[in-house]
KOLVEXMI-227975 format. One line per field, with one value per residue: residue in three letters; y, z, x of N, C-alpha, C, CB in turn. Coordinates in nm, 3 decimals. Each point is the difference from the previous one (the first is absolute). Glycine has a CB too. Example, Ala and Ser with C-alpha at 12.3 -4.5 7.8 and 13.67 -1.06 7.14 Angstrom:
type	ala;ser
nc2	-0.569;0.222
nc3	0.780;-0.197
nc1	1.319;0.154
cac2	0.119;0.119
cac3	0.000;0.006
cac1	-0.089;0.082
cc2	0.120;0.109
cc3	0.000;0.073
cc1	0.090;-0.077
cbc2	-0.117;-0.063
cbc3	0.125;-0.215
cbc1	-0.189;0.118
# end
This chain:
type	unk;unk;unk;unk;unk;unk;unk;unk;unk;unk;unk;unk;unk;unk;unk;unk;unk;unk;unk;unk;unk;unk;unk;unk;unk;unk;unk;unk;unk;unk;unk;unk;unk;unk;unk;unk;unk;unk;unk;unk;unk;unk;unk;unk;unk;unk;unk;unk;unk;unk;unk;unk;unk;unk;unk;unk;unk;unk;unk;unk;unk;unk;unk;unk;unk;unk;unk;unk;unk;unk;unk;unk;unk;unk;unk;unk;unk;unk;unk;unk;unk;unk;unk;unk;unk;unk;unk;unk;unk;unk;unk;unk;unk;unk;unk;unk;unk;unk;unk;unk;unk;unk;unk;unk;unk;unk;unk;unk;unk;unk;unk;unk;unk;unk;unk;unk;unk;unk;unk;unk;unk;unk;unk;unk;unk;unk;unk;unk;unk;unk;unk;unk;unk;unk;unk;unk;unk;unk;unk;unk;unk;unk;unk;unk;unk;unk;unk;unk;unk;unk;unk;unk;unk;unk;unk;unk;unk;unk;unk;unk;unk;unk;unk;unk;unk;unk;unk;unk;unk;unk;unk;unk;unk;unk;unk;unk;unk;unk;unk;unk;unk;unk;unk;unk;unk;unk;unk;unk;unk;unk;unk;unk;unk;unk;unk;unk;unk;unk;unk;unk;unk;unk;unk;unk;unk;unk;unk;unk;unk;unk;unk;unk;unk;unk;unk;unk
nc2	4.446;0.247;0.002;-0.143;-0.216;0.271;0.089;-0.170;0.101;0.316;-0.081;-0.185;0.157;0.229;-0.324;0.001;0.302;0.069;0.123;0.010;0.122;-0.385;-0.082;0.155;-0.123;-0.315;0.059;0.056;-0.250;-0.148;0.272;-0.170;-0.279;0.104;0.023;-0.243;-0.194;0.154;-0.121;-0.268;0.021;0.149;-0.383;0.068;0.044;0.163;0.193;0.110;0.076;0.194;0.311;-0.296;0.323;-0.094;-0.266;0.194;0.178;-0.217;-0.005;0.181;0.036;-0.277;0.191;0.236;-0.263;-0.115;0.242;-0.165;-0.299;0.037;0.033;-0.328;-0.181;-0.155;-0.153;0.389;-0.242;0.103;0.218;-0.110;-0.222;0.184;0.120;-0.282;-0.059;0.250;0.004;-0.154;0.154;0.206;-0.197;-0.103;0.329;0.065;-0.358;-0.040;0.297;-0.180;-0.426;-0.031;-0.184;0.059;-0.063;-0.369;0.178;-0.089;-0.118;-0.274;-0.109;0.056;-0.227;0.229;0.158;-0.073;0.104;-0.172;0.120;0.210;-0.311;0.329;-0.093;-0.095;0.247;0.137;-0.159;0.057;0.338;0.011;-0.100;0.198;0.245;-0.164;-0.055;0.257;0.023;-0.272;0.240;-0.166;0.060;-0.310;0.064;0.026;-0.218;-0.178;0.199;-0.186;-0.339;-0.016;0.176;-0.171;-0.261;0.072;-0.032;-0.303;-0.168;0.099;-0.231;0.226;0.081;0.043;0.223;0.183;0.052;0.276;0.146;0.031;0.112;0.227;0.221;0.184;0.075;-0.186;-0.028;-0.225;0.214;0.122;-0.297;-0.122;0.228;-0.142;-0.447;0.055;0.020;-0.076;0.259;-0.407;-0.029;0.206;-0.096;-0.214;0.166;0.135;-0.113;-0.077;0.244;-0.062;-0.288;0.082;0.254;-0.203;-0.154;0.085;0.239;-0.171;0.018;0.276;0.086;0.054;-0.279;0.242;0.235;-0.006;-0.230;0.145;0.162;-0.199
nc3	8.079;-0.198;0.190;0.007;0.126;0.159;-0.172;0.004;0.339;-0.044;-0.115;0.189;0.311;-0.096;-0.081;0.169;0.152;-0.231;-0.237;-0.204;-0.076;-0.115;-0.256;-0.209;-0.042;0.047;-0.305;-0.111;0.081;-0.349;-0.294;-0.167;0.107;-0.112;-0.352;0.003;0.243;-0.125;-0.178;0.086;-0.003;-0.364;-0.034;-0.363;0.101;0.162;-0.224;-0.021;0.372;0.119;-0.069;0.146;0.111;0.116;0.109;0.055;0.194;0.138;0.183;0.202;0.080;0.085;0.172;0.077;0.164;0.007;0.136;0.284;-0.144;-0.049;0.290;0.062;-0.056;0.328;-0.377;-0.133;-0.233;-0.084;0.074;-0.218;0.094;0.099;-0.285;-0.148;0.114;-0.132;-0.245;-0.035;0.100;-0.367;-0.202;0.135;0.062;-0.219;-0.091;0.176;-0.149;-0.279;0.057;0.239;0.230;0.145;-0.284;0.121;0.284;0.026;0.201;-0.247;-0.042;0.453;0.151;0.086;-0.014;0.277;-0.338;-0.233;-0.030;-0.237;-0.101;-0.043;-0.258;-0.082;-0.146;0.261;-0.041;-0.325;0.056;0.141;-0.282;-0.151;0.222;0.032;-0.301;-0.072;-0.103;-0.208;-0.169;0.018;0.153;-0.090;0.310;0.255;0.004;0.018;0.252;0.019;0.000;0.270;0.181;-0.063;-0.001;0.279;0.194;-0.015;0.111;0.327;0.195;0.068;0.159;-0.273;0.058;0.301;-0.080;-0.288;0.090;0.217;-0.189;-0.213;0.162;0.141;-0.118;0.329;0.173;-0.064;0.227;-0.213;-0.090;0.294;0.075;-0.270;0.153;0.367;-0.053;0.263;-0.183;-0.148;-0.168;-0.209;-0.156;-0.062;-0.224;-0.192;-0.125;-0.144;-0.206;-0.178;-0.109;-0.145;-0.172;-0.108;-0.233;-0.044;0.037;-0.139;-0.279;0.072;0.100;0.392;0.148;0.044;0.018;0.330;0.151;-0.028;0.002;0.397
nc1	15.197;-0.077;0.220;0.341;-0.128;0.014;-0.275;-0.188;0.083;-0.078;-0.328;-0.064;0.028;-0.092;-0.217;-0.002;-0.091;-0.205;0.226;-0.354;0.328;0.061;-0.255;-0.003;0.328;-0.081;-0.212;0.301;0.144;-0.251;-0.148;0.237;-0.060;-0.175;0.043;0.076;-0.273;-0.249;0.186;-0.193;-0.273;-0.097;-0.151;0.241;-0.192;0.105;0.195;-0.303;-0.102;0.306;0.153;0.141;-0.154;-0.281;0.248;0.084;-0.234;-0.086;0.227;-0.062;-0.322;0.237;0.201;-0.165;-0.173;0.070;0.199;-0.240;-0.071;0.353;0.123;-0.175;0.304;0.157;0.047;0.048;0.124;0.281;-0.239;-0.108;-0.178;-0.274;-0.032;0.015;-0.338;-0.213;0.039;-0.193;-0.271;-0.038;0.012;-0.264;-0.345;0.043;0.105;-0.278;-0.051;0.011;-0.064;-0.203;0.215;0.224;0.074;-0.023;0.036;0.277;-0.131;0.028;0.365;0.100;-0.080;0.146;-0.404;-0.052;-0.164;-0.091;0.294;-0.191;0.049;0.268;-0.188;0.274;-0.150;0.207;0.340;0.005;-0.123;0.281;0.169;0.022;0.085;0.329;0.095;0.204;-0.281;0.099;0.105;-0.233;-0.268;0.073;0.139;-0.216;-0.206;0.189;-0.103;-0.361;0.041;0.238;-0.132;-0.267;0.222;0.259;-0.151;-0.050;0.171;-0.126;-0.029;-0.294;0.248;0.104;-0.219;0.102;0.345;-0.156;-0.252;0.235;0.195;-0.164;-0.247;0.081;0.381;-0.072;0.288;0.048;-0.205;-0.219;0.084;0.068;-0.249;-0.127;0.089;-0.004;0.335;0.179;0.044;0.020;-0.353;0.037;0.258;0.055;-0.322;0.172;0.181;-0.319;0.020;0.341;-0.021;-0.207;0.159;0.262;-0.096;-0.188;0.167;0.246;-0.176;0.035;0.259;-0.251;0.193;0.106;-0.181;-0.082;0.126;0.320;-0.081;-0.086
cac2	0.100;0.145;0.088;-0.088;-0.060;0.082;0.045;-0.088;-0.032;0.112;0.007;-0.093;0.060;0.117;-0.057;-0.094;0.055;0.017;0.127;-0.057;0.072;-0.096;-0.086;0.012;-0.004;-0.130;-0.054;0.026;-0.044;-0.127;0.001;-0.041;-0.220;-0.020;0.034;-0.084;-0.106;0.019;0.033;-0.150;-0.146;0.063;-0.104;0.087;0.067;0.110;0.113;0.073;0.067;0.008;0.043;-0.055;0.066;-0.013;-0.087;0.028;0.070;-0.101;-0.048;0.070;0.046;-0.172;-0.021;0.129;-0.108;-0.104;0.032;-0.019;-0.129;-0.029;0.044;-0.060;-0.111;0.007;-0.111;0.058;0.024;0.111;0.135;-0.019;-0.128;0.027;0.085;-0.095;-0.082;0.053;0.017;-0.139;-0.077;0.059;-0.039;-0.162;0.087;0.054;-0.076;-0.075;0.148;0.051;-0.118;-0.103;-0.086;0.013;-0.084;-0.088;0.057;-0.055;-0.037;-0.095;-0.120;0.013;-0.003;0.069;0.134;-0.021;0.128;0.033;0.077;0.044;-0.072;0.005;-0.089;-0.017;0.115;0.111;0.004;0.029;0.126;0.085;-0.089;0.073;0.181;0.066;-0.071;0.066;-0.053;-0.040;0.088;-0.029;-0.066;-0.136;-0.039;0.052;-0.094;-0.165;0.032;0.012;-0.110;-0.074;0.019;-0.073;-0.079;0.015;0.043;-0.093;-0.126;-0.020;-0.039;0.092;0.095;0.062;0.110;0.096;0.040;0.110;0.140;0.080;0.005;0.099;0.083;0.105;0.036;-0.031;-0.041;-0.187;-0.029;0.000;-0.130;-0.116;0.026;0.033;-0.112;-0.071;-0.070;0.073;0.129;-0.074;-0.053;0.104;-0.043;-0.113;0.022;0.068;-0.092;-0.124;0.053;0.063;-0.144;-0.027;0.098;0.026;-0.036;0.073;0.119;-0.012;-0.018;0.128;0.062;0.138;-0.027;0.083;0.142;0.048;-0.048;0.051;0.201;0.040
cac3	0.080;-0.020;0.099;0.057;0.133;0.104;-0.014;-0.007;0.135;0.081;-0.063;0.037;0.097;0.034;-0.025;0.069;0.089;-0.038;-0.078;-0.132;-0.062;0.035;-0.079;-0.138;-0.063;-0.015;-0.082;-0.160;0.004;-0.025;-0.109;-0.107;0.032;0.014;-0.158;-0.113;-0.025;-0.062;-0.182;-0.038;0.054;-0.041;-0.076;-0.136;-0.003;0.074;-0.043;-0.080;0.059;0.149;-0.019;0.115;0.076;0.110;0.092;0.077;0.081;0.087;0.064;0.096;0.155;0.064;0.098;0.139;0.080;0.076;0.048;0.112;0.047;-0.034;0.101;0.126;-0.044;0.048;-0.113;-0.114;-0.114;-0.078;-0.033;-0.142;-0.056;0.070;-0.107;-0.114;0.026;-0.001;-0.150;-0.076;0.078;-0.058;-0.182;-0.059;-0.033;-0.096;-0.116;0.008;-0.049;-0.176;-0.072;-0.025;0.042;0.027;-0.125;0.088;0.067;0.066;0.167;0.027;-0.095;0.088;0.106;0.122;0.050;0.103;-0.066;-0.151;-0.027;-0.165;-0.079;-0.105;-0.071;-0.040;-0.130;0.036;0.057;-0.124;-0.010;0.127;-0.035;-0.156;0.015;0.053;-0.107;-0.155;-0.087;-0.114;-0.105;-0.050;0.094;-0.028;0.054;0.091;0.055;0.055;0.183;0.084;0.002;0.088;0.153;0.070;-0.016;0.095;0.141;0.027;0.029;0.127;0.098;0.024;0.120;-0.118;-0.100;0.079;0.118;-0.070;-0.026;0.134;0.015;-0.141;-0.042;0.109;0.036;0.089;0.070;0.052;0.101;-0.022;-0.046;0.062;0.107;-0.055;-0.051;0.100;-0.028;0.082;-0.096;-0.119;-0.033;-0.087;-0.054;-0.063;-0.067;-0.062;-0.083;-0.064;-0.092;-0.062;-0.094;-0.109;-0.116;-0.071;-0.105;-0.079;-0.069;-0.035;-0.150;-0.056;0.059;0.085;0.109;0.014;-0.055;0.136;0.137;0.040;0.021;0.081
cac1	-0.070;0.032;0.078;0.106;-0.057;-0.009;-0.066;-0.143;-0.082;-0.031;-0.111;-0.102;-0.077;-0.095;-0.147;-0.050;-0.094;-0.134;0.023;-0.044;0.081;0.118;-0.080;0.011;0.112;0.045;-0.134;0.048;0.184;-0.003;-0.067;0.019;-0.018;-0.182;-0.024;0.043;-0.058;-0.164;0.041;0.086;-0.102;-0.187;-0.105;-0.023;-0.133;-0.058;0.052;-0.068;-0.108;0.055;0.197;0.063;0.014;-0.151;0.078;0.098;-0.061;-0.115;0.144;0.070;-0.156;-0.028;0.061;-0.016;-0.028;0.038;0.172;0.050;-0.010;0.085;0.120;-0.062;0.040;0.113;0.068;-0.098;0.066;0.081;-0.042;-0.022;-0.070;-0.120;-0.089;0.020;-0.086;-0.095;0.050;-0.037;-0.134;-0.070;0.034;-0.062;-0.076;-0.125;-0.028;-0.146;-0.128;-0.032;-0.025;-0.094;0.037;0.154;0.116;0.103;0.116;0.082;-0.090;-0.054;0.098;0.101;-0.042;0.110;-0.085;-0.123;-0.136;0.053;0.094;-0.005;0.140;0.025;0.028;0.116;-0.010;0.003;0.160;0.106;-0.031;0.097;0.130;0.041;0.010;0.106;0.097;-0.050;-0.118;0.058;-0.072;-0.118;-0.053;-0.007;0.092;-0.030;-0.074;0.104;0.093;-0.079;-0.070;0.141;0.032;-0.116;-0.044;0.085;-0.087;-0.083;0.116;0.029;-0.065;-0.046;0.064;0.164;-0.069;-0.048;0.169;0.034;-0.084;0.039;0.171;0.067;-0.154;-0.036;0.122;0.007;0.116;-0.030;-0.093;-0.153;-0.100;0.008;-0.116;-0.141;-0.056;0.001;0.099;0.145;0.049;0.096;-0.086;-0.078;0.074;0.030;-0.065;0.043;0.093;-0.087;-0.107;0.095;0.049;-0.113;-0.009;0.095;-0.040;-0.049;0.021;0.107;-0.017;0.011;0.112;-0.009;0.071;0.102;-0.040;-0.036;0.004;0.144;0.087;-0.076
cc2	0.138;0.107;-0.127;-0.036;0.075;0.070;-0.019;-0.016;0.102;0.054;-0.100;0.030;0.119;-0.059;-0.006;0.060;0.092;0.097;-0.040;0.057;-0.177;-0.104;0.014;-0.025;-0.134;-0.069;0.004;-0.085;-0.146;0.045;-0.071;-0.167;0.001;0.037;-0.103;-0.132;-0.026;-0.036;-0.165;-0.093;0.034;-0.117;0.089;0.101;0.098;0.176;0.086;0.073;0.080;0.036;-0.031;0.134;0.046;-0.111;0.045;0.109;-0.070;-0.058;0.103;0.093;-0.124;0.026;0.094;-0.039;-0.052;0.029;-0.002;-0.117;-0.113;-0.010;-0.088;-0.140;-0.042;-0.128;0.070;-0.024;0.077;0.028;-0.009;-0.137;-0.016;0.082;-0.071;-0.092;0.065;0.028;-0.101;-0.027;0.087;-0.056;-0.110;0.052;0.059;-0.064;-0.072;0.126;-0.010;-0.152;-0.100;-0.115;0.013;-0.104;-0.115;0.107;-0.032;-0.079;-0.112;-0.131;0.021;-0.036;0.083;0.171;-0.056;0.086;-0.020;0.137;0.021;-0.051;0.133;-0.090;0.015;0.087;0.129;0.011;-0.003;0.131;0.055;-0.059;0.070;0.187;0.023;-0.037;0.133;-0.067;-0.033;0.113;-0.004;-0.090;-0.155;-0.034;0.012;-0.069;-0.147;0.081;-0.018;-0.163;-0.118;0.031;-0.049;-0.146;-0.022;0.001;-0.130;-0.169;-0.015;-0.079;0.138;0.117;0.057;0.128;0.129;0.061;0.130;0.120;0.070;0.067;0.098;0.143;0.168;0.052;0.008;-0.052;-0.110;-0.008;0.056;-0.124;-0.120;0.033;-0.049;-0.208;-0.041;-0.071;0.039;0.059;-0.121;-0.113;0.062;0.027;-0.068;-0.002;0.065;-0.025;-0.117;0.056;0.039;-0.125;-0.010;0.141;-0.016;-0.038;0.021;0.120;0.015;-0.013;0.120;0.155;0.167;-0.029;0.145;0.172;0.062;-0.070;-0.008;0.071;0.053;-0.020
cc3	-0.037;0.110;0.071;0.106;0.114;-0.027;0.029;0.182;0.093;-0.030;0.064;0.160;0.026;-0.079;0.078;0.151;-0.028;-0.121;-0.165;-0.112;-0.068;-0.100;-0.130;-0.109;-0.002;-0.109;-0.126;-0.014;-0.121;-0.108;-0.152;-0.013;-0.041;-0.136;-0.072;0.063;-0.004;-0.139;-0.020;-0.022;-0.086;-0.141;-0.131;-0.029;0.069;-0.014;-0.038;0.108;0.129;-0.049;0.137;0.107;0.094;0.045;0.065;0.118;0.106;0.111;0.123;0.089;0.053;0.117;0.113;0.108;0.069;0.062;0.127;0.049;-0.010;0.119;0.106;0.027;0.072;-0.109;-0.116;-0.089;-0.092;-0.039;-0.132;-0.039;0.058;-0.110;-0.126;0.015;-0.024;-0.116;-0.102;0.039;-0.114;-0.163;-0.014;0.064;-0.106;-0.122;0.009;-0.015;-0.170;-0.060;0.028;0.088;0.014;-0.077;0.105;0.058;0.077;0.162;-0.042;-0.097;0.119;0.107;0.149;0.037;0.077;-0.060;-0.110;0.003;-0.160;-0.044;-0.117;-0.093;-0.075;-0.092;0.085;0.043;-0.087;-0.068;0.078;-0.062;-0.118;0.015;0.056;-0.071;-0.085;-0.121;-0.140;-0.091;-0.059;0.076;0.040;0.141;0.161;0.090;0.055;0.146;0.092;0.073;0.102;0.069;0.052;0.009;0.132;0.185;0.041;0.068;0.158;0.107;0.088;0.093;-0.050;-0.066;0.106;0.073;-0.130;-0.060;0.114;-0.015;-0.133;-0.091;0.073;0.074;0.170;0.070;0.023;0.152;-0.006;-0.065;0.032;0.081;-0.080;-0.027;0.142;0.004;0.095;-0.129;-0.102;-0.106;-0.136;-0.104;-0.080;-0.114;-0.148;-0.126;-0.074;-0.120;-0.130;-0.089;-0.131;-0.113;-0.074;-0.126;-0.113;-0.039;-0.049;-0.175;-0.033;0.027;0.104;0.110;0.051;-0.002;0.115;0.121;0.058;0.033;0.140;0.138
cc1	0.050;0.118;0.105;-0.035;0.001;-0.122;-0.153;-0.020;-0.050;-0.174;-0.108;-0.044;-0.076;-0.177;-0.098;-0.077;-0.121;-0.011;-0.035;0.090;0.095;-0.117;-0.043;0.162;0.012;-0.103;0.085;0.136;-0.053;-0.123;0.053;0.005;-0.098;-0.068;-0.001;-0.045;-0.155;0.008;-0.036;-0.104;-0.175;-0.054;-0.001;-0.095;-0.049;0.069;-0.116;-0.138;0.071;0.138;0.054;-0.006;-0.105;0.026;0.048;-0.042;-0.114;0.084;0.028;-0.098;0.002;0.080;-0.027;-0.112;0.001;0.118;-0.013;-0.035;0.155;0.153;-0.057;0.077;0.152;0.055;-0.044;0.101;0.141;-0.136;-0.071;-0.085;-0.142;-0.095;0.000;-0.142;-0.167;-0.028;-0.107;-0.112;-0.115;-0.006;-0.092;-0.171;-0.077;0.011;-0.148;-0.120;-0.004;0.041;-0.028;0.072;0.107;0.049;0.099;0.109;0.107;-0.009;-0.056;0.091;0.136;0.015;0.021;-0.061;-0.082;-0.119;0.025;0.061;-0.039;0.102;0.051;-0.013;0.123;-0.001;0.065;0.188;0.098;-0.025;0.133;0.114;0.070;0.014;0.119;0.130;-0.019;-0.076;0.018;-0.039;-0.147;-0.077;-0.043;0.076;-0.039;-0.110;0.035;0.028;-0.141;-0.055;0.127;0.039;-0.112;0.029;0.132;-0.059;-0.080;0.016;0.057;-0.050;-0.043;0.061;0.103;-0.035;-0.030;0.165;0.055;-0.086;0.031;0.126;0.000;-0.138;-0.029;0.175;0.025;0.140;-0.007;-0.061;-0.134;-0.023;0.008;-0.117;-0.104;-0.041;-0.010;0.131;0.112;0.048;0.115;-0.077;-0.065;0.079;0.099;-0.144;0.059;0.080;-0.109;-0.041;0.141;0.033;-0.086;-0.018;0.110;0.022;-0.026;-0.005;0.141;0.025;-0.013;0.052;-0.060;0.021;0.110;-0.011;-0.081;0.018;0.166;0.091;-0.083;0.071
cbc2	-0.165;-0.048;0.218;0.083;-0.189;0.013;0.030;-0.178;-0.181;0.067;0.078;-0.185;-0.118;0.236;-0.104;-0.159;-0.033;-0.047;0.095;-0.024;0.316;0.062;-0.029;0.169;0.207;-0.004;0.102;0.270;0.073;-0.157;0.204;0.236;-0.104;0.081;0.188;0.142;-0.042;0.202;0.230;0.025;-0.028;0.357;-0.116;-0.176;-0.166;-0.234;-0.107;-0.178;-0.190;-0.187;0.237;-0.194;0.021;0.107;-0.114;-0.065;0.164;-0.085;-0.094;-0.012;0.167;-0.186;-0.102;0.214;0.007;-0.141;0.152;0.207;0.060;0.089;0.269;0.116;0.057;0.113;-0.245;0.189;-0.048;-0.060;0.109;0.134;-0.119;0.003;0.222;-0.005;-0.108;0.051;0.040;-0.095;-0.035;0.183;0.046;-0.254;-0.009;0.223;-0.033;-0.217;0.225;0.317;0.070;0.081;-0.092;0.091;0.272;-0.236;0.091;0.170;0.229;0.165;0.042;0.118;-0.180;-0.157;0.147;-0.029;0.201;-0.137;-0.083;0.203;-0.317;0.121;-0.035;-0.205;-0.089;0.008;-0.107;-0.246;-0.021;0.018;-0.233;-0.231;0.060;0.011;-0.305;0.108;0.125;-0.254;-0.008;0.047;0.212;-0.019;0.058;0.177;0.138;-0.139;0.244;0.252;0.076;-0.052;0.195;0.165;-0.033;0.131;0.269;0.172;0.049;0.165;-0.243;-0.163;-0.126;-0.249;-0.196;-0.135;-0.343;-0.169;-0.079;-0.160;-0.281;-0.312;-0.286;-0.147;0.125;-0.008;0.165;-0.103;-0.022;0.247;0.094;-0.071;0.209;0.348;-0.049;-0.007;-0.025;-0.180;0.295;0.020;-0.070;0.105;0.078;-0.135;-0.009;0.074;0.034;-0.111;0.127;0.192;-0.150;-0.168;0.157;0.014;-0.042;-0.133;0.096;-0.093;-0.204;-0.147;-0.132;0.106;-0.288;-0.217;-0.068;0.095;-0.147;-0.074;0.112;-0.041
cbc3	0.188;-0.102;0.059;-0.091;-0.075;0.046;-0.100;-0.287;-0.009;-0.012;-0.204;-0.185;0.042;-0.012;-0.106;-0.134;0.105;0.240;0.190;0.083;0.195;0.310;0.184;0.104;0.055;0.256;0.125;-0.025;0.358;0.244;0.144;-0.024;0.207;0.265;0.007;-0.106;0.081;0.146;-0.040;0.150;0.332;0.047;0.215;-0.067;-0.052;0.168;-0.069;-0.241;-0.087;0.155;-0.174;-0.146;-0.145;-0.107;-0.094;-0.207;-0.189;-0.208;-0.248;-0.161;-0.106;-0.219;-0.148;-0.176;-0.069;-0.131;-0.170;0.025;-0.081;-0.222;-0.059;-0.047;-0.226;0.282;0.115;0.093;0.068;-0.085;0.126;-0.028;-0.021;0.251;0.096;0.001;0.163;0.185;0.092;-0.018;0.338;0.194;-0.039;0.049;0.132;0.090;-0.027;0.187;0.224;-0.024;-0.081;-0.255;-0.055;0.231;-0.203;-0.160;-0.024;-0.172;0.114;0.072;-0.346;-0.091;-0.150;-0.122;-0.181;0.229;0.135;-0.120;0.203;-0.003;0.004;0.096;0.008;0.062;-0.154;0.076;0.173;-0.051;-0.018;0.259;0.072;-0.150;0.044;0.214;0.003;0.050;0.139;0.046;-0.045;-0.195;-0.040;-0.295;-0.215;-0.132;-0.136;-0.269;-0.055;-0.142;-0.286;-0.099;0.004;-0.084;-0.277;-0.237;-0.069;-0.180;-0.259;-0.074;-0.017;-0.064;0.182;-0.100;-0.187;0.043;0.153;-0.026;-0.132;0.143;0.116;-0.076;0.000;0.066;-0.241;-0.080;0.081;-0.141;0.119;-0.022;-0.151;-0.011;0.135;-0.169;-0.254;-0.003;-0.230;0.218;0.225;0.193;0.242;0.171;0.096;0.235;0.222;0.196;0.188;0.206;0.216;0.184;0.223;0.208;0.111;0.178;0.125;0.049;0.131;0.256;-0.022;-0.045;-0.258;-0.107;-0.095;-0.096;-0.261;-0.120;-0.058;-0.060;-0.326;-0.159
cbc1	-0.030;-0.269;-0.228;0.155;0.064;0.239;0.192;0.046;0.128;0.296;0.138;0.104;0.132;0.261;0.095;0.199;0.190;-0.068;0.209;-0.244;-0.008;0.170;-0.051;-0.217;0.094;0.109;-0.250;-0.101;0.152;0.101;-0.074;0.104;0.089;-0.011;0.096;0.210;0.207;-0.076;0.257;0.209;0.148;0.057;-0.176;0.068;-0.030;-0.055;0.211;0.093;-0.193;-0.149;-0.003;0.169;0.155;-0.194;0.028;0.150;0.065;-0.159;0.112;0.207;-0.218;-0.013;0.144;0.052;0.001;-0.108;0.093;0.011;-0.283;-0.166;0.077;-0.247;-0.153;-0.053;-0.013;-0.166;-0.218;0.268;0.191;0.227;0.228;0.128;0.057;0.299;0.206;0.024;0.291;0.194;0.090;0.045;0.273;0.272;0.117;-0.015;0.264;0.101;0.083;0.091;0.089;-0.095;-0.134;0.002;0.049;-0.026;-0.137;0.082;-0.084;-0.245;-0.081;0.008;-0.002;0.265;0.001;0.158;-0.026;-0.186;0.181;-0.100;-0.110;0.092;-0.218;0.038;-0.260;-0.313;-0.060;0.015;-0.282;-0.134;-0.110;-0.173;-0.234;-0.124;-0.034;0.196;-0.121;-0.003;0.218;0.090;-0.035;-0.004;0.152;0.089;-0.112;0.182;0.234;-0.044;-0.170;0.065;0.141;-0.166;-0.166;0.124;-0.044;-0.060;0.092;0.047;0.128;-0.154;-0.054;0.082;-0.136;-0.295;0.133;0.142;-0.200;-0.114;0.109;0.185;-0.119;-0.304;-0.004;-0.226;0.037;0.240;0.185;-0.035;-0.012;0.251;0.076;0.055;0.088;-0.243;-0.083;0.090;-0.003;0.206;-0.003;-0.117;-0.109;0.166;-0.134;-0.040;0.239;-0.093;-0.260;0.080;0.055;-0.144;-0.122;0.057;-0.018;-0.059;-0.177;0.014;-0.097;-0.144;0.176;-0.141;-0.028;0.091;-0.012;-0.138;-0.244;-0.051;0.020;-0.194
# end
């Protein structure tokens, strides 16, 4: 979170009592999250017709909205994971708009979602993977790394795969990605450790175990 918890909860109540000043700031505080999980989750194809940053604006006229249906809520959600949700509601929006058909999606391999959710594909998660690594000299080399984190990625069980797009992707907290799966916080956790195991292996052959999921 952007601002320090005293802070945030001070923000949030004056929200909550209506101050649009308070509302707009708590929108932004969570602009940069909400970015990087458009970036992440956005459909290839659609890159070329739609910039995350009209998701992302759409999103946040959505939540202004809805913010007093939101405050209305005596079991309401965390803050963020609410806008995260709207977020995600828009994306997958304007994928069935500019392509026609919504692509397989985790929702429908997670059971532990109740809505569809914009999958990351595994291409797009060894893209992010490799970008945060250092970059081989040659590009031969570079492609193998690519073909072996996907194939990595892919190897996951679906909730393992989603615990670590949450945890290392969207960089989320263990109690956001227990909330977003439904999971208790040692559940989400033990996921975690799961996904981490099954990757070790296969990136180990090509030495980025250590090089990223360790230094983390």
């Amino acid at each position: 979170m952007d601002a320090d918890r005293d802070g945030f909860d001070e923000l949030l109540k004056l929200a909550s009592g209506g101050c649009s000043n308070a509302r707009s700031d708590l929108l932004a505080a969570f602009r940069g999250r909400i970015r990087k999980m458009v970036d992440l989750r956005m459909d290839r194809r659609l890159q070329s017709r739609v910039d995350a940053s009209d998701v992302l604006q759409e999103a946040t006229l959505e939540a202004h909205k809805r913010m007093d249906e939101y405050f209305a809520q005596s079991d309401r959600m965390d803050f963020f994971l609410w806008l995260r949700w709207i977020a995600n509601d828009k994306l997958i929006d304007a994928q069935r708009h500019h392509l026609g058909t919504q692509k397989r999606n985790i929702g429908q391999e997670v059971s532990l979602y109740a809505r569809p959710v914009a999958e990351a594909t595994s291409y797009v998660l060894a893209e992010h993977l490799l970008g945060r690594l250092q970059h081989p000299s040659e590009a031969i080399r570079a492609a193998e790394i690519q073909v072996a984190l996907e194939k990595a990625i892919n190897s996951l069980e679906p909730v393992d795969r989603e615990v670590l797009v949450l945890r290392h992707f969207e960089e989320l907290s263990n109690r956001e990605t227990a909330e977003v799966l439904g999971l208790k916080k040692s559940g989400a956790s033990k996921r975690y450790v799961s996904a981490l195991a099954s990757l070790k292996d296969v990136l180990e052959e090509v030495q980025l175990f250590s090089e990223y999921f360790e230094s983390k």
